[in-house]
C-alpha positions as CSV (number, residue, x, y, z in Angstrom):
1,X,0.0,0.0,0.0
2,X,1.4,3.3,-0.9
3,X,1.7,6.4,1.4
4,X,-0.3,8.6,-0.5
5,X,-3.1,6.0,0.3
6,X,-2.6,5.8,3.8
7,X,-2.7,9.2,4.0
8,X,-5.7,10.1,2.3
9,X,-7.5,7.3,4.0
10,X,-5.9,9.1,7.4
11,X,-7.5,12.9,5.9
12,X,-11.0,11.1,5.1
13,X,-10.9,9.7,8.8
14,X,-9.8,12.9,10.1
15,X,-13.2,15.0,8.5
16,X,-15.0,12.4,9.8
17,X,-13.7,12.7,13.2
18,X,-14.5,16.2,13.5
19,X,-18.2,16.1,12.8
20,X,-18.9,12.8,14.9
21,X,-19.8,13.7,18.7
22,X,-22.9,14.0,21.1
23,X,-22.8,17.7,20.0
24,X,-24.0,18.8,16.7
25,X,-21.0,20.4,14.1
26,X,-21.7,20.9,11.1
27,X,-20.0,22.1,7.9
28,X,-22.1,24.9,7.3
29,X,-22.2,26.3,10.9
30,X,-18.4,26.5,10.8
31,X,-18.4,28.6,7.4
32,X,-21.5,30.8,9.4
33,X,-19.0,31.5,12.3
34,X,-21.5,29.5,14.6
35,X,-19.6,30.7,18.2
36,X,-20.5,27.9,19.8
37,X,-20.0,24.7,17.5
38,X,-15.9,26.5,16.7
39,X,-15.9,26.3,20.3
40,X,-16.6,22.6,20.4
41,X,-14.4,22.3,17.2
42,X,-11.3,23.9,18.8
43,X,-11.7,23.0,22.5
44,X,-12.7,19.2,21.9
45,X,-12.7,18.1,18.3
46,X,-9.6,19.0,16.9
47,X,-7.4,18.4,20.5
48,X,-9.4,14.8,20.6
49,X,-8.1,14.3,16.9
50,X,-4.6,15.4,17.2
51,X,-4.2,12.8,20.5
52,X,-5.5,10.2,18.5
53,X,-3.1,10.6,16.1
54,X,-0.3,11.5,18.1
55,X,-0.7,8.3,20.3
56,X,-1.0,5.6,17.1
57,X,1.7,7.3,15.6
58,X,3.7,6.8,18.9
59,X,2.5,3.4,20.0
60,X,2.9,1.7,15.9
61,X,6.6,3.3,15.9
62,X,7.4,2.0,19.8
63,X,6.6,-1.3,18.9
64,X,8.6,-1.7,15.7
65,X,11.3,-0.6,17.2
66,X,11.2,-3.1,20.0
67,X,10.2,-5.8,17.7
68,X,13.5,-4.6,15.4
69,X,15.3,-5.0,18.5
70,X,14.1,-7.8,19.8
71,X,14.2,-9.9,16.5
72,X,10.6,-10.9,17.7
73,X,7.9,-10.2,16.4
74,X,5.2,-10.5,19.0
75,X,6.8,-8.1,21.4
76,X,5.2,-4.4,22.0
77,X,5.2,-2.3,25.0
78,X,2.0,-4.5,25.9
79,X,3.8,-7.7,25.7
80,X,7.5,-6.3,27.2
81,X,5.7,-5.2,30.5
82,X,6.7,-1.4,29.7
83,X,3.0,-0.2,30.4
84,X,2.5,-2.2,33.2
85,X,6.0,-1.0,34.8
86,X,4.6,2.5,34.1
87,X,1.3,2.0,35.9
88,X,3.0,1.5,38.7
89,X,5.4,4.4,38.4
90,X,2.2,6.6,38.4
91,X,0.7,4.9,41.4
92,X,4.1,5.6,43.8
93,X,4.1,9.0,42.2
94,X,0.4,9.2,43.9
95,X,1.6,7.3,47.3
96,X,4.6,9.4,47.8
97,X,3.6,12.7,46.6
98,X,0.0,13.3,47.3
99,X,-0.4,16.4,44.9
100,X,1.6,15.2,42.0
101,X,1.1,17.0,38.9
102,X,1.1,14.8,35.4
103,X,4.7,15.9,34.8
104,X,5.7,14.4,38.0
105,X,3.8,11.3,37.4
106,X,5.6,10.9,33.9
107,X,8.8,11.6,35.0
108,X,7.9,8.4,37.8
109,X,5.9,6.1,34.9
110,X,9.1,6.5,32.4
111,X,11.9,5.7,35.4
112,X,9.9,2.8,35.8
113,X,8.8,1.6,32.3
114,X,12.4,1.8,31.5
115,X,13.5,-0.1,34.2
116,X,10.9,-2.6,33.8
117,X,11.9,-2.8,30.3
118,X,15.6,-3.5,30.8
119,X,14.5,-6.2,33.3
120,X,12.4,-7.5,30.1
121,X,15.2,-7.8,27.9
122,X,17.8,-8.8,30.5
123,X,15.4,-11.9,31.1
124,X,15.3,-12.3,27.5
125,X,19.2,-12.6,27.3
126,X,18.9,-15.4,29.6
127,X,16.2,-17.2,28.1
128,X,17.8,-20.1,25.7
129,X,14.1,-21.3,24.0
130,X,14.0,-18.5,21.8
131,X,10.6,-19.5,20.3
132,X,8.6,-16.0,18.8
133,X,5.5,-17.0,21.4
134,X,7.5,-18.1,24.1
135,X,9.0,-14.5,24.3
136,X,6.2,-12.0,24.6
137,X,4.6,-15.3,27.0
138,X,7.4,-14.1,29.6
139,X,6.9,-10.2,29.3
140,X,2.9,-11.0,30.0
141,X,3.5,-13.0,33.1
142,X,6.1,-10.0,34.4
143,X,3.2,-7.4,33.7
144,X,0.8,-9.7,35.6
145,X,3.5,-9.7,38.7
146,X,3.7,-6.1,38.5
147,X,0.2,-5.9,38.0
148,X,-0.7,-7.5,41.0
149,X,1.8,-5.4,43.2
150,X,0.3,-2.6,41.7
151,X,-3.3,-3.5,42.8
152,X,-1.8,-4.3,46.3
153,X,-0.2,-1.0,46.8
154,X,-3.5,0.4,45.4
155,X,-5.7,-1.4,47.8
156,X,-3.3,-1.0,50.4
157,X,-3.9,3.2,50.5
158,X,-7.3,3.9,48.8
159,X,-6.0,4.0,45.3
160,X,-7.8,1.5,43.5
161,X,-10.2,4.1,41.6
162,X,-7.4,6.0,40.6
163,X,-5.3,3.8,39.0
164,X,-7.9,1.9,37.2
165,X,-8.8,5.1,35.8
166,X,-5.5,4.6,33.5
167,X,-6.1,1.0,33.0
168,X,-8.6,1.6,30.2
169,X,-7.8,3.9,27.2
170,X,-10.1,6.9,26.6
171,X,-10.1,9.8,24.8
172,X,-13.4,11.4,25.9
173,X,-11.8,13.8,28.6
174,X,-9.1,15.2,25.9
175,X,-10.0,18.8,25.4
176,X,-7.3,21.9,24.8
177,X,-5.3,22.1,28.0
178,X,-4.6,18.5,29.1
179,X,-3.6,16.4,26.3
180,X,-0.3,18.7,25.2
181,X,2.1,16.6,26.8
182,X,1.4,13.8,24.0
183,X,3.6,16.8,21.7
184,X,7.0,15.3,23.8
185,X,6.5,12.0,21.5
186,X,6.6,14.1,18.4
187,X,10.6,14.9,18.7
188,X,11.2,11.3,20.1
189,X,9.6,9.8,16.5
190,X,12.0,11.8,14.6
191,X,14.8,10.6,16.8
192,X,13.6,7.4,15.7
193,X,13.9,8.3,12.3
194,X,17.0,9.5,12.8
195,X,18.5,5.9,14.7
196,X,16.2,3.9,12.4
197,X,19.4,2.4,10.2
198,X,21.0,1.6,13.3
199,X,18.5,-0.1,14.9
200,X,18.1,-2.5,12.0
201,X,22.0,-3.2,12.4
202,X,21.5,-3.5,16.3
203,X,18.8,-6.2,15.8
204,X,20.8,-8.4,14.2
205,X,22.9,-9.1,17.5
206,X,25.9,-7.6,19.4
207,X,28.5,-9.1,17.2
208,X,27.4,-8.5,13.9
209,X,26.9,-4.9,15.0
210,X,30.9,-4.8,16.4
211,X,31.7,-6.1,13.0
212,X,30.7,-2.5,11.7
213,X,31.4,-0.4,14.1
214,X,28.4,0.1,15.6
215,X,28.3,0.9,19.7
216,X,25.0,-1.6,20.2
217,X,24.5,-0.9,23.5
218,X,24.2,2.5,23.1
219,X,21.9,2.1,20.2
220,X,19.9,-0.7,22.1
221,X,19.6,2.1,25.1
222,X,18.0,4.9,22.9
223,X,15.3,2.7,21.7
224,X,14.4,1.3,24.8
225,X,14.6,5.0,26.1
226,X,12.4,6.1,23.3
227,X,10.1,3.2,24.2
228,X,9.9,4.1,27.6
229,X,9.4,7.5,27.8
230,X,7.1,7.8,24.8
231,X,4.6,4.8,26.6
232,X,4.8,6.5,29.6
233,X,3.3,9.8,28.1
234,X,0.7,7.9,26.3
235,X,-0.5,6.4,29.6
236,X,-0.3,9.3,31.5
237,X,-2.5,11.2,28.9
238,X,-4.8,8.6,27.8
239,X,-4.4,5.4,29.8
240,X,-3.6,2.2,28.7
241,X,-4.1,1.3,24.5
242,X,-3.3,-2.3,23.8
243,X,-2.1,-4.3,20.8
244,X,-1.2,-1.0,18.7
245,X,2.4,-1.8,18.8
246,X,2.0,-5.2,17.9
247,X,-0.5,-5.5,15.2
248,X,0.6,-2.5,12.9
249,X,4.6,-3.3,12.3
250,X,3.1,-6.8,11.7
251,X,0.4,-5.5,9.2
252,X,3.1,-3.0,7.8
253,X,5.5,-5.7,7.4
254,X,3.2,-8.2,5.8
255,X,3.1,-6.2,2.3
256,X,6.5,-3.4,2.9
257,X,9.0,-6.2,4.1
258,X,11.4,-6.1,7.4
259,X,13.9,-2.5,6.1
260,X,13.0,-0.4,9.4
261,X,14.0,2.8,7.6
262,X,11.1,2.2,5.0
263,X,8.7,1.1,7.0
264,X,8.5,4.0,10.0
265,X,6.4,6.0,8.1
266,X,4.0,3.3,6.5
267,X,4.1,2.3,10.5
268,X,3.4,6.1,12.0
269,X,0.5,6.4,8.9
270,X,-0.9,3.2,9.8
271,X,-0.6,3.5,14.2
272,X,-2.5,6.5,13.3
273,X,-5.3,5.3,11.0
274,X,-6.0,2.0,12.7
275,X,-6.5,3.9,16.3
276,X,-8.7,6.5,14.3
277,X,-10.7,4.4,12.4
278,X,-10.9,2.5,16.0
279,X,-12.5,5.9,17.6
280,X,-14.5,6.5,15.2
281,X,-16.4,3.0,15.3
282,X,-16.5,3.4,19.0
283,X,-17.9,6.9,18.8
284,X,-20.7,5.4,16.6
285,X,-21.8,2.1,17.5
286,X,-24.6,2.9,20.3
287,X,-24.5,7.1,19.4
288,X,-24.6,9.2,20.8
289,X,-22.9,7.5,23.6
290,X,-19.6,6.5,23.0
291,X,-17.1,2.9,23.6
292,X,-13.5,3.5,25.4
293,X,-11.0,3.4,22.8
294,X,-9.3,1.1,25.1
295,X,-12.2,-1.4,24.3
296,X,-12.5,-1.1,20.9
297,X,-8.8,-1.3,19.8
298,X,-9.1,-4.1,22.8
299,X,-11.7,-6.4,20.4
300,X,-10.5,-5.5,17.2
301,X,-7.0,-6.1,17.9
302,X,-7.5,-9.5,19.5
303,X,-8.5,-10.7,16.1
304,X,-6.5,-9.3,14.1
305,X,-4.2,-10.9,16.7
306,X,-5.5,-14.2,16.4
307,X,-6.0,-14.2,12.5
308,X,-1.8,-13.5,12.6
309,X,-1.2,-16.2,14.9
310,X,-3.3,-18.9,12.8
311,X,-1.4,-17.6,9.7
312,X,1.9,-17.6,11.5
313,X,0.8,-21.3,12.1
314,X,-0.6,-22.4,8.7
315,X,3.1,-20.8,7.0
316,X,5.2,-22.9,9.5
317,X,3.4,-26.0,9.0
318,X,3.4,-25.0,5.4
């Protein structure tokens, strides 16, 4: 699929976007100067847009990155325990600073998710089954352990409702004042871009990357820091998206190939457009009430999921 598809399907989306809501915008209010629907359009509409965006673009380019690194490619910030780690970086930035403001509670999430993601791939180093299921198997039973500390810290001081509030994705409270600090992903991405030659060369193991020169655990750092701090942002703005960073380098890579470099934007276009298209069917399915994004991507990813499993399965037996 070409880019100039992607990206018209992304502007089509977009209009759409903008004139699906519980309140009534219309075109031709807008060209009137209607002072209350370009209040709805600029306070809600085009913030709630831009977030969406933003956060596919982020969450598709996190988990090709880790999937490039990993050589695996079931692995995502879902899978690797990163949002999970930063869950709980959120809840002791609640515990030991009471009036913690988001920036304090990102700065906490992305010590932690990047922690917890070195622990990930430190486990993975000592793993000798290297089988592509058996991998993301052990980054799911670490975010369950640290899942279940979480909810016992939780319990433990009257937090439960306050951390479950990130647990499920939503973009209904995104309006112009509280979903800016998404923008910090924006320069990480182009970082990406930047490192995205290396990171092919760094996936392809420590050695073959001294061959050529190439420090690879300083490149293997700045994608796991770019990982971290980009999930941690997303979570603290939105809550927790699954299967994003999974299923769109896989989709990408089924008709672009594995070259990294060529397929970050076809991944950023696509991250964006799937978690769109995914708003947009949950904004309209029981309208004028609305289904958590967290939800939607949750059921439509699952079988995409499953549908790449079962072909996964049919090729090897093939």
């Amino acid at each position: 699929m070409r880019k100039r598809y992607l990206i018209i399907l992304l502007g089509l989306l977009s209009v759409i976007s903008v004139f699906i809501g519980a309140s009534d915008v219309t075109l031709s209010s807008i060209l009137n100067g209607d002072s209350q629907q370009l209040y709805i359009l600029f306070i809600s509409r085009i913030p709630r847009l831009l977030s969406v965006c933003v956060t596919g673009v982020g969450m598709g380019i996190c988990g090709l990155i880790m999937q490039q690194l990993t050589r695996n490619k079931f692995v995502s910030p879902t899978t690797a325990a990163t949002m999970d780690f930063a869950k709980l970086g959120m809840l002791i930035a609640m515990v030991f600073f009471a009036g913690a403001s988001l920036v304090h509670k990102m700065v906490f999430a992305f010590i932690c998710s990047l922690l917890g993601t070195f622990l990930f791939m430190g486990i993975m180093k000592q793993v000798k089954f290297r089988n592509s299921l058996f991998i993301p198997l052990i980054g799911m039973m670490l975010g369950n352990v640290v899942n279940s500390i979480t909810s016992f810290i939780a319990y433990q001081f009257d937090l439960v409702q306050n951390i479950s509030s990130w647990a499920q994705g939503d973009f209904t409270n995104i309006m112009k004042g509280n979903y800016e600090l998404l923008y910090l992903s924006i320069p990480l991405v182009f970082i990406a871009f930047l490192y995205a030659n290396k990171f092919t060369i760094a996936g392809m193991g420590e050695d073959f990357s001294a061959n050529l020169g190439l420090n690879h655990k300083w490149v293997v750092n700045v994608g796991l820091t770019i990982i971290a701090l980009i999930t941690s942002v997303i979570i603290i703005t939105v809550g927790s998206i699954p299967f994003i960073g999974l299923i769109v380098p896989n989709v990408v890579s089924m008709y672009l190939g594995d070259n990294l470099k060529r397929g970050l934007w076809h991944t950023a276009l696509m991250g964006a457009l799937f978690l769109l298209a995914c708003d947009v069917i949950g904004r309209i399915v029981i309208y004028p009430y609305e289904v958590s994004i967290g939800l939607t991507v949750g059921v439509i990813g699952s079988i995409i999921f499953l549908y790449m499993l079962m072909r996964r399965g049919s090729n090897a037996s093939a």
